[in-house]
C-alpha positions as CSV (number, residue, x, y, z in Angstrom):
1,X,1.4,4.3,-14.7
2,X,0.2,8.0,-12.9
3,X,0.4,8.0,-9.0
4,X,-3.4,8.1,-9.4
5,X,-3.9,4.9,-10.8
6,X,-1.3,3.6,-8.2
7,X,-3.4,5.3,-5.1
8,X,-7.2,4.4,-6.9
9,X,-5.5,0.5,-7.1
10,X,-3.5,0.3,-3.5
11,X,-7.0,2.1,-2.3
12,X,-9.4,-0.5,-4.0
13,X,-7.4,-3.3,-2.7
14,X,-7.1,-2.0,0.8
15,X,-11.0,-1.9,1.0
16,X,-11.9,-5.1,-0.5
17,X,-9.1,-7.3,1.2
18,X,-8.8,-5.2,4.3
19,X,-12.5,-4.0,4.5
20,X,-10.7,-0.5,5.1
21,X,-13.0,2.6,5.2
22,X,-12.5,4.5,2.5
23,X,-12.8,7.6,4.4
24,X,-9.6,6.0,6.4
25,X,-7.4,6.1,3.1
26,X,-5.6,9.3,3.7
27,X,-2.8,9.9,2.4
28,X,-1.5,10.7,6.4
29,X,-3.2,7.4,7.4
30,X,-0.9,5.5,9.4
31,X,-0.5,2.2,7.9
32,X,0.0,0.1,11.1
33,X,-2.6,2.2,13.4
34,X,-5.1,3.2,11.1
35,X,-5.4,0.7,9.2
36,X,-4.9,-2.0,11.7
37,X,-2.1,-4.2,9.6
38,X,-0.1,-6.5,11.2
39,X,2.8,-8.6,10.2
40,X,0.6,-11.0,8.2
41,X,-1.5,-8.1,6.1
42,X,2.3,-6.7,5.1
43,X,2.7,-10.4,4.0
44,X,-0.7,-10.3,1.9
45,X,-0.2,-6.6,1.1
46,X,3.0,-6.9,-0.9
47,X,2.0,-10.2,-2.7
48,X,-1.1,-7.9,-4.1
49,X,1.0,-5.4,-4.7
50,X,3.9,-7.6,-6.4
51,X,0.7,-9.0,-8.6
52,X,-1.2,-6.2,-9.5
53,X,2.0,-4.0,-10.5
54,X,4.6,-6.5,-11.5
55,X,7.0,-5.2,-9.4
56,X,9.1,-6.9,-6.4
57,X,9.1,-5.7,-2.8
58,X,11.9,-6.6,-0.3
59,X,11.8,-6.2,4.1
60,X,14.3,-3.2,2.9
61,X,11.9,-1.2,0.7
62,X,9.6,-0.4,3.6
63,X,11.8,0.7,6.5
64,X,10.5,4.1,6.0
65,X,7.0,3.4,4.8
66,X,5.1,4.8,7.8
67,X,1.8,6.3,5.7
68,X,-0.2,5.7,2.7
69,X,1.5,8.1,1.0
70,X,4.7,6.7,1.7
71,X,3.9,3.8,0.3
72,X,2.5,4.8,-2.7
73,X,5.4,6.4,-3.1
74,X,7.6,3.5,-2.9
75,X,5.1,1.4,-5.5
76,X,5.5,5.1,-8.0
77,X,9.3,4.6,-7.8
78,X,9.0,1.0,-8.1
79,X,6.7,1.1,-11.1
80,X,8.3,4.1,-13.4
């Protein structure tokens, strides 16, 4: 799968579960300030992302996730 797919995907979800603005979804974006996640959305974020990609996440994987494009990133190296 292209990091395209991975970003239009992570993106898609973000706005429908999330009701993130689409004009938010920067690859910059701060996950935890712009988006707003807390501790729960990570919960609900990596059991969409574990679905929709069929890959597994651990507490480990995201120690340096800090942006979007971090962490599509981490689901590119996790997928291919």
């Amino acid at each position: 799968m292209d990091k395209k797919t991975i970003i239009a995907k992570v993106n898609d979800f973000l706005i429908d579960e999330f009701e993130a603005e689409q004009e938010d979804l920067t690859p910059e974006a701060n996950l935890k300030e712009t988006l707003e996640l807390d501790s729960l959305d990570y919960v609900d974020l990596v059991v969409a992302v574990e679905s929709e990609f069929g890959v597994k996440l651990a507490a480990e994987d995201f120690v340096n996730v800090n942006t979007l494009e971090d962490f599509y990133t981490l689901i590119d190296k996790k997928v291919n």
